[in-house]
C-alpha positions as CSV (number, residue, x, y, z in Angstrom):
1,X,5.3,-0.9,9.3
2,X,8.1,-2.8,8.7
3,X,10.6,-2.1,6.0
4,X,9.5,-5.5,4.7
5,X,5.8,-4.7,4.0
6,X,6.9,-1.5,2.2
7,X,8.7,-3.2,-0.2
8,X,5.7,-5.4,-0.1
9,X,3.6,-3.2,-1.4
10,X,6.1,-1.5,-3.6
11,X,6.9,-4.5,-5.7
12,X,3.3,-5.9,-5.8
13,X,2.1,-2.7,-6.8
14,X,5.1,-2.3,-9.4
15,X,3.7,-6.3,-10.7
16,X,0.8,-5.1,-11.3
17,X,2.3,-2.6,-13.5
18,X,0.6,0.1,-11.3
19,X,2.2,3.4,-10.7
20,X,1.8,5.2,-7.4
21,X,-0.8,8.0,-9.3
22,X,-2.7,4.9,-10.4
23,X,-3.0,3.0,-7.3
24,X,-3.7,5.8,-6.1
25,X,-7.1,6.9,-8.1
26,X,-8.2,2.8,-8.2
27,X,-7.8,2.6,-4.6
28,X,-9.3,6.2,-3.4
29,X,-6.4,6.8,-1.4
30,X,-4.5,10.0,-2.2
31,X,-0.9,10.2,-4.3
32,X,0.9,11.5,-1.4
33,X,-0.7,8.8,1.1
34,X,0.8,6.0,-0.9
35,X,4.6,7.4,-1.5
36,X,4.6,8.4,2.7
37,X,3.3,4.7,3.0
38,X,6.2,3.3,0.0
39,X,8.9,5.7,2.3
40,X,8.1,4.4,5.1
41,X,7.1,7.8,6.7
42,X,4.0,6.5,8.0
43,X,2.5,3.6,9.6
44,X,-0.8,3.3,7.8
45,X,-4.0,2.4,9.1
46,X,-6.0,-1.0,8.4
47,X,-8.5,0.6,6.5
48,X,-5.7,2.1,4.3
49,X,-4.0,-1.2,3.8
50,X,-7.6,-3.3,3.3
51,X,-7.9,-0.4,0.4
52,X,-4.4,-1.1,-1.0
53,X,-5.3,-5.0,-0.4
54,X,-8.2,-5.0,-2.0
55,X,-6.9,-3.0,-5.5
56,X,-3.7,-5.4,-5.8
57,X,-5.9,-8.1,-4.9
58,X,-3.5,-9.3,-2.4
59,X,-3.6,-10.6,1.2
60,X,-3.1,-8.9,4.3
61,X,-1.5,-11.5,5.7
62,X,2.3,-10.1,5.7
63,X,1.3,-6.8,5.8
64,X,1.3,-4.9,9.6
65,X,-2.2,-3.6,10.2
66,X,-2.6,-0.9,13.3
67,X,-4.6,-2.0,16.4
């Protein structure tokens, strides 16, 4: 994941006026899962970012998905 969608999906979140804890419980995935992907200590998979897409109600477009 680039540095680029991080911030991404950093900012977006932080426009929605989410916090990490609360994108976190809307989107199923776990606290720790989203501040790894935020820091950029993991690359996350497609189904992870879909999730993220789909509770920001974003697009995937700019966003690096895993093969």
């Amino acid at each position: 994941m680039h540095e680029e969608d991080r911030l991404n999906i950093s900012l977006l979140r932080k426009k929605k006026q989410l916090t990490q804890k609360e994108l976190s419980e809307l989107s199923g995935i776990s606290l720790r899962t989203i501040q790894r992907i935020e820091n950029s200590e993991v690359i996350p998979r497609s189904f992870t970012l879909r999730k993220i897409q789909e509770t920001l109600g974003i697009e995937l477009d700019n966003l690096a998905l895993d093969p």
